[in-house]
N, C-alpha and C positions, 0 to 999 in steps of 0.2 A: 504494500500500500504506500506509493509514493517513498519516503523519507521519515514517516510516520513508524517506528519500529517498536511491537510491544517486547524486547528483550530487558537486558540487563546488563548494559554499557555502562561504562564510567562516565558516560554526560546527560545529563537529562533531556529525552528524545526530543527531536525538532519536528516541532506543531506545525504542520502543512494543512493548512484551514478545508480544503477541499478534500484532503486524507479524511480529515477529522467528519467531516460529513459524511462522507460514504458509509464511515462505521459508525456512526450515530442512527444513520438513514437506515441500515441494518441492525441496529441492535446488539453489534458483534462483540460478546462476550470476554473476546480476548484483548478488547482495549479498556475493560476495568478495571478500573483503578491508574491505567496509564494516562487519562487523559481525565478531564470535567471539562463540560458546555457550560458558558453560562448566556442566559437567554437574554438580551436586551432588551425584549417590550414588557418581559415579567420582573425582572429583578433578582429571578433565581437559577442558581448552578445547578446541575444535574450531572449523574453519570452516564455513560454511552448508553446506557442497557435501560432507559427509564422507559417506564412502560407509558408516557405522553406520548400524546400525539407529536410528531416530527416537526420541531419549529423551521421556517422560513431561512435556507441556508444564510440570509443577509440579517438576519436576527442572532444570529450566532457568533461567541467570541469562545476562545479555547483556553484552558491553563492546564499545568503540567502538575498541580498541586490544589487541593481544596483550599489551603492556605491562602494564594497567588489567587484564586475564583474572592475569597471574602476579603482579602487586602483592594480588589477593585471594586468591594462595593454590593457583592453580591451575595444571598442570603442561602440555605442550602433547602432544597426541595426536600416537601415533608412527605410523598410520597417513595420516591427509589434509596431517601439516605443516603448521601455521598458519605456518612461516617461507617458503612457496613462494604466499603467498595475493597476488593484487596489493594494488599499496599504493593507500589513495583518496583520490586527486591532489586538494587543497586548494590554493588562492592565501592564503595567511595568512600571520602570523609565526610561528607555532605549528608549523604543518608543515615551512617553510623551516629553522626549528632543529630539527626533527626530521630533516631529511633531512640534515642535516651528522651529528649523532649516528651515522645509520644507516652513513654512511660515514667513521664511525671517529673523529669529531671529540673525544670524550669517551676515545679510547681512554690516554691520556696522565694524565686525573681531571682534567685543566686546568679548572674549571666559571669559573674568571676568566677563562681566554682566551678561553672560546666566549665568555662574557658581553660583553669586551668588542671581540667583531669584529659579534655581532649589536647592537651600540647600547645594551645593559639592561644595567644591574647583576645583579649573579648572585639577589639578592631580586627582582628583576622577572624575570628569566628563569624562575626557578622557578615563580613566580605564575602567568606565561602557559601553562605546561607544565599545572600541577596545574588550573587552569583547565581546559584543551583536553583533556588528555588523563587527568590525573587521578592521573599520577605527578610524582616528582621528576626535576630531569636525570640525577641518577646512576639512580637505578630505570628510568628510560627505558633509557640506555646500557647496564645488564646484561642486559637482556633481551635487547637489539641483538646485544651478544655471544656471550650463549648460544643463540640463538636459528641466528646466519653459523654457531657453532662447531659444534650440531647440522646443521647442515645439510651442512659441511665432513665430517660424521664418517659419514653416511650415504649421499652421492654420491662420496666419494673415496678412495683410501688412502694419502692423508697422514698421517707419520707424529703419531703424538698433541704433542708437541709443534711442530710447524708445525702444527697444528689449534689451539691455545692459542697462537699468538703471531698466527698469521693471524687470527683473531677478536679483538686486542686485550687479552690479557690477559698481564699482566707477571713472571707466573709461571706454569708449569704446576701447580706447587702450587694458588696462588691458583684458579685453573682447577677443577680437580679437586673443590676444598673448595665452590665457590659453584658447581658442576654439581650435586656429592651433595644441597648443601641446598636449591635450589632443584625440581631436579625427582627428588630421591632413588633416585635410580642413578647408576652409576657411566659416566663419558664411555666404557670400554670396553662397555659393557649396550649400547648404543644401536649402536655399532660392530657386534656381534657380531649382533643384531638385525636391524640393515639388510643382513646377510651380504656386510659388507665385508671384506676382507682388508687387513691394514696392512703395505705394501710403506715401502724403502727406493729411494730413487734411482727415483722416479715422475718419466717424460719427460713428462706431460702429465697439467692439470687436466680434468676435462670436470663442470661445472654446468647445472641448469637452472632460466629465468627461467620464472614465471608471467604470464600476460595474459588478459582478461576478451573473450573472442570476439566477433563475429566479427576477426581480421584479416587486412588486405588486405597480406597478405606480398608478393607479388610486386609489388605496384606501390612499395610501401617497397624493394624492389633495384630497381626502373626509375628509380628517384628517385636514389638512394645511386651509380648505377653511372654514370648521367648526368654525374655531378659531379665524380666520385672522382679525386680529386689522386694522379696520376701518380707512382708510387715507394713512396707513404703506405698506401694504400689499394685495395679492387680485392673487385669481387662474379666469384668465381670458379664455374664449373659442375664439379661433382667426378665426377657423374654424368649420362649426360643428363637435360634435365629438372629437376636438383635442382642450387636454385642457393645460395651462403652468402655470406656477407660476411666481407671479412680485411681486417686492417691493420696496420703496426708500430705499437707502444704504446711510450710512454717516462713512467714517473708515477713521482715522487716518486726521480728518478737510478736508477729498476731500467729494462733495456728486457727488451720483446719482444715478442710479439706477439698477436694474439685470431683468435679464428674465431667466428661464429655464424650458426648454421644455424635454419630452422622445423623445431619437431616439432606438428604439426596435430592428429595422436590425441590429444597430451596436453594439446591448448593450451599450449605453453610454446616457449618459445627456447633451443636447445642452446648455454654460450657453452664454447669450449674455449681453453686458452692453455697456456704453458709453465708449467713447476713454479716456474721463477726468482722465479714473481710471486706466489707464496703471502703474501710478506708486504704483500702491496699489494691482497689480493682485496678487502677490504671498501670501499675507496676506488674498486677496479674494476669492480665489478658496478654503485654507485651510478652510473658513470657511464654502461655498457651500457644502462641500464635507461632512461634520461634518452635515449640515443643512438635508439632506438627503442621512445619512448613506449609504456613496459608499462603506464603508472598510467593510461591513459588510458580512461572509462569511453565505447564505442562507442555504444550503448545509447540512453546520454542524450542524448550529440551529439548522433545521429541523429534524435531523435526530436524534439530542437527545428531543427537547420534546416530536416527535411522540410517542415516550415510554410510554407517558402518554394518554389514551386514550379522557380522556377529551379534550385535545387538538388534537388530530392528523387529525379528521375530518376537523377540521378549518384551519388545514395547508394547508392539500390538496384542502381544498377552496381556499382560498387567499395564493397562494405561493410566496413565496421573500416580505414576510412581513415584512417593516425596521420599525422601532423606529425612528418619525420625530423628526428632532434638530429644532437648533434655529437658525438666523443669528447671535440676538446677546445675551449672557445670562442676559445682565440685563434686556432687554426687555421682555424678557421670565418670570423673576422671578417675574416681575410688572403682567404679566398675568395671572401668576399661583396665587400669592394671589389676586387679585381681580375675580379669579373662586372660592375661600373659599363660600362654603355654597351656593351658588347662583349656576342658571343653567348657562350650556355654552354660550346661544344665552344672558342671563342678563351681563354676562362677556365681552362679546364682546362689548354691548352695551357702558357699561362704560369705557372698554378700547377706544371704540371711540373717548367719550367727554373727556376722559383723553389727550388724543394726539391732539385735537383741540385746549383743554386748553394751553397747556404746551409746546408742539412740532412744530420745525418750518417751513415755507412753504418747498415744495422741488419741484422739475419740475421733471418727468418724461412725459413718449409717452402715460401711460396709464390711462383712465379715472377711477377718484375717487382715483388717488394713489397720493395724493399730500402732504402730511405731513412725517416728518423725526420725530421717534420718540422721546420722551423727555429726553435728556443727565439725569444722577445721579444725576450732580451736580444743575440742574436747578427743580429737584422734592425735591432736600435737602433742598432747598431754600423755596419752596412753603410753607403757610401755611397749618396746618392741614386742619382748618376750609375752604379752598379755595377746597383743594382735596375733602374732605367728600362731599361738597356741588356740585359734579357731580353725586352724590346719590347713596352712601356707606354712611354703619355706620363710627361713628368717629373712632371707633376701627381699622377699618381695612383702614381710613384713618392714623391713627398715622403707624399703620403698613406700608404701605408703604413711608412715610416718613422716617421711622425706617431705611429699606432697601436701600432707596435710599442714607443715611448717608453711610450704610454699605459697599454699592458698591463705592460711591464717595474715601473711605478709602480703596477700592482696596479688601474689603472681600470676593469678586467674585472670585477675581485671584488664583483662587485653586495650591498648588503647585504642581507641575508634579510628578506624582506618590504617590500623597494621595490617603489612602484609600477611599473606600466608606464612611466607618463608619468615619471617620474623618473629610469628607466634609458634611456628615449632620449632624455631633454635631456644627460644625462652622455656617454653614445657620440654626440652631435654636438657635442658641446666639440673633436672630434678632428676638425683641419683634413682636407678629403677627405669627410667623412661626415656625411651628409645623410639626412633623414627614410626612404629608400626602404632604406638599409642597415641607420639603425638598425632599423627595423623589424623586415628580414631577421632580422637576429642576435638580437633582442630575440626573435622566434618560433622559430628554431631553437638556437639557442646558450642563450639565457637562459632559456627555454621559458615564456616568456607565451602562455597559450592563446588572447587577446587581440589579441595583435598580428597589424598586418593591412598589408602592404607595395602602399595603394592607388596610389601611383602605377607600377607596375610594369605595360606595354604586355601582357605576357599575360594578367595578371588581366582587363585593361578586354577584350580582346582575346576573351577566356573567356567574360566575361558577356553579350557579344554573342551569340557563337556560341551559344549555352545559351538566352536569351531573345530574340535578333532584334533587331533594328534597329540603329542608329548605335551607332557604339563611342563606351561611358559614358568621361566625363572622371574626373580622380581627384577631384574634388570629388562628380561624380554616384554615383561608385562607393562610397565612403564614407558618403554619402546613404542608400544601397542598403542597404549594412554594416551599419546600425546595427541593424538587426532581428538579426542574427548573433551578434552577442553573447552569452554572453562567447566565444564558438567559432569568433570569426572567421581563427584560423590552419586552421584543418581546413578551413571556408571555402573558404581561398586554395591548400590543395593538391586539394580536390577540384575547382574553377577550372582549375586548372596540369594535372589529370590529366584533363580532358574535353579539350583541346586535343591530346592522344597518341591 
């Protein structure tokens, strides 16, 4: 389509107004989230996909950002939601501090702190921003707000305050005042609207994520269920047939718990949790989203590995195959090194006794999910000898103590816009961890689309069975890879899922 590209480049696509119509004109699914309309005889943005009627191509202006749509003035359409639209997933520094924004980073007005946890001064942050996306930090971060706190006011009935504190904003006053002026109604209009009712004493949130079709949900729970650290986590069947993922949550000292289900008619993700955690949603949905790859455009993937014959059978098997994340990446990193050398189900086993050890009760509705897994700072603490003695070598006992010094010290906190190559010369500074793990963590923990864990015996073991002959070396495999790029995690799970 023109110049119009819904990928995952390092610059933010170039809006070709006549692109932008065609797939508006169509509906086309695959530019959600890449682009928003906004209508100059109404006032309001919309996304490609809005089920209006088709406004007057000479009525239409384009942004690459919901942000850049209400920085000109425009208000967000109450029926398609531009805040349910997927986000499109960039490797940049631009998107990296946008994605802290989105979950809450700005909610405090701190623009020194973000400034200096991503490396720039608050005048190069802004620069980069106004560059990429064509607002300021603070203009990005109110949209951010109003944007969770509409969406807070139309899927729930929280009451309006926990809607303004859960969105980030420091008063309801302030709330109220910068809802009227930016999209002039009142936060109750939009309530009453979505025919919500505002209850007191709500047992449970229930939200829905957006994603960009096809996906392969079910083999995302054969992956997640495969692994699932015992006490923590657990893909439960509620009905036959229909299966969900659970797990206790503990962020930022609130605990308790998540649920998320597929909803396939609407393209989205059901995620559900306790009420306790209203004020941690916007930190929580960032990371749901992250945990099962919604930003992820299928589309494009697919349509460059297919090039490779080896894979293109298996796409069209499993299509809308995501790369599962983590909730949390130090959790992740503890189960990637206790998979070193050992099979998945001896992994799991130890991660069990590891979190029985060490991890504290939690309550959730679901059975067998009652443990919160063990904080950094309380495995920093532990004895080698007490770890090993869950039955690991001492070796990869002192390795995880290693780790857990390293995350206690904040070595996790990758900064926004490091390379690849840079986040796994940093996770192999930690005695125990070697190319094969970082890599692990670097594609599922730190979400490099990138990353590609060639020496790992299934991969080479995959691409045999898949192409025939001698099982490839990880030098040959890597060889192999390099045409995969930049998608060479999606790659390694589509690899890992022909072998099931």
């Amino acid at each position: 389509m023109d110049t119009l590209t819904p990928d995952s480049s390092k610059h933010t696509p170039l809006l070709v107004p006549a692109s932008c119509y065609r797939a508006l004109a169509a509906k086309d699914a695959r530019f959600d989230g890449v682009f928003f309309v906004g209508i100059k005889t109404t006032g309001i943005y919309c996304r490609p996909v809005c089920s209006v009627k088709t406004p007057r191509e000479s009525s239409c202006t384009y942004f690459s950002t919901a942000a850049a749509a209400e920085a000109a003035g425009f208000r967000p359409c109450l029926r398609c939601r531009p805040e349910l639209a997927p986000y499109a997933l960039q490797q940049n520094l631009a998107y990296a501090v946008w994605q802290r924004i989105a979950a809450g980073a700005l909610n405090d007005g701190d623009t020194e702190r973000l400034s200096a946890e991503v490396g720039l001064s608050s005048r190069q942050l802004r620069r980069v921003l106004l560059e990429h996306f064509g607002v300021t930090p603070v203009e990005l971060a109110q949209t951010q707000r109003l944007l969770f706190a509409k969406k807070l006011l139309q899927e729930t009935n929280l009451p309006m305050s926990d809607v303004a504190y859960a969105a980030g904003f420091g008063s309801i006053r302030r709330f109220n005042a910068l809802f009227l002026a930016r999209y002039g109604m009142a936060p109750t209009s939009i309530r009453r609207a979505a025919g919500v009712t505002p209850a007191n004493g709500q047992d449970a949130i229930t939200l829905r994520l957006a994603y960009r079709p096809p996906y392969a949900w079910e083999a995302m729970l054969d992956y997640l269920a495969g692994r699932a650290i015992p006490g923590v986590e657990g893909v439960i069947e509620e009905t036959p047939g229909t299966r969900s993922y659970a797990r206790s949550v503990m962020l930022n000292g609130v605990a308790g718990w998540l649920r998320v289900k597929h909803l396939p008619a609407r393209k989205q993700l059901e995620l559900s949790l306790p009420a306790n955690l209203a004020p941690v949603l916007m930190p929580m949905l960032a990371r749901v989203r992250k945990q099962f790859d919604l930003d992820a455009n299928p589309e494009v993937i697919a349509a460059h590995l297919s090039a490779d014959p080896l894979l293109a059978a298996q796409i069209r098997a499993v299509p809308g195959m995501r790369v599962p994340g983590t909730f949390d990446t130090f959790e992740l990193a503890i189960r990637a090194v206790l998979g070193q050398q050992v099979s998945v189900a001896g992994a799991t086993t130890v991660s069990g006794r590891l979190v029985h050890a060490f991890g504290e009760p939690a309550e959730t509705p679901f059975i067998g999910i009652n443990r919160h897994f063990p904080t950094a700072e309380r495995l920093a603490q532990a004895s080698v000898s007490d770890i090993a003695g869950l039955g690991m070598p001492g070796a990869r006992a002192l390795a995880i103590q290693s780790l857990a010094l390293f995350a206690a010290e904040g070595g996790l906190q990758m900064k926004p816009g490091a390379s690849l190559e840079e986040c796994v010369t940093s996770l192999k500074t930690v005695r125990g961890i070697g190319e094969w793990t970082a890599q692990y963590v670097a594609m599922r923990a730190l979400r490099f689309p990138n990353a590609f864990p060639a020496g790992d015996l299934g991969l080479q073991k995959a691409a045999v069975e898949v192409a025939g002959g001698a099982r490839l070396t990880e030098k040959e495999l890597l060889a192999r890879a390099a045409n995969w790029s930049p998608w060479r995690a999606y790659t390694a799970l589509l690899l890992w899922n022909s072998l099931s």
